[in-house]
C-alpha positions, 0 to 999 in steps of 0.5 A: 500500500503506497500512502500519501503524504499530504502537504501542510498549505503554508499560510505566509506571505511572500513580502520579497517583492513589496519590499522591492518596490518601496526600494524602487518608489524610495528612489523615485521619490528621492529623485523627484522631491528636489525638482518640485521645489518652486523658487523665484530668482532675485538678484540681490545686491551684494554686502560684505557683512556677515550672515546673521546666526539664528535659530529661527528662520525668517520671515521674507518679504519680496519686492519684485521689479514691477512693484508687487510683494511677495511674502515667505513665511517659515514654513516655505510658501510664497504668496503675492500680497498688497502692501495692506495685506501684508500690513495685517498679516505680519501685525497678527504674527507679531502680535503672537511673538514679538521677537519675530525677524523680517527681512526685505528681499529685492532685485538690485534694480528695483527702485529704493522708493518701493523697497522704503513702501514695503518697510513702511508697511512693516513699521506700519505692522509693529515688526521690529526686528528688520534686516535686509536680505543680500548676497555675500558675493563672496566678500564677507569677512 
């Protein structure tokens, strides 16, 4: 008499080729993080100053060519604002921390009037920590 063995069903899962993908997908995603960062190219006037050391990252405020201000918040997002909104929006953040920092960011061809209208604004909003952004043009000492 010939017996049989029966087999005992395995009741694993394979997890080899998921981990195989997520490798892949890491990779995919490391690649295309960096390329999804959104920036505006400024020409900065240079300064032979020293960087500021801080631990807290500032708050920026653009001054573009044609008149228009940008504002960066910490957290990396840029949005278009009029000089009232901008008024308003950094009065409420200050109303929170007084010692907040703002710096005014603009092209070296924008006309100074419109730089003194956006620090105006910032006076206007209470801001008493302003500095203005610049390039070192590897001069600083």
């Amino acid at each position: 008499m010939s017996r049989r063995k029966r087999r005992k069903l395995k009741s694993e899962i394979n997890v080899v080729p998921y981990i195989d993908v997520m490798l892949v997908l890491l990779i995919i995603f490391m690649v295309t993080a960096p390329l999804l960062t959104l920036s505006i190219d400024v020409d900065l006037p240079t300064s032979r100053a020293k960087a500021l050391e801080s631990k807290q990252d500032p708050i920026v405020v653009t001054v573009h060519g044609d008149g228009q201000l940008g504002l960066t918040l910490p957290d990396g997002k840029q949005q278009a604002v009029d000089a009232e909104a901008l008024r308003t929006q950094l009065a409420a953040i200050v109303a929170q921390d007084k010692n907040t920092r703002v710096v005014v960011a603009a092209d070296s061809t924008v006309p100074y009037q419109r730089v003194i209208d956006a620090m105006d604004a910032l006076k206007r909003a209470r801001v008493e920590k302003v500095g203005l952004l610049t390039d070192s043009g590897g001069n600083a000492r």
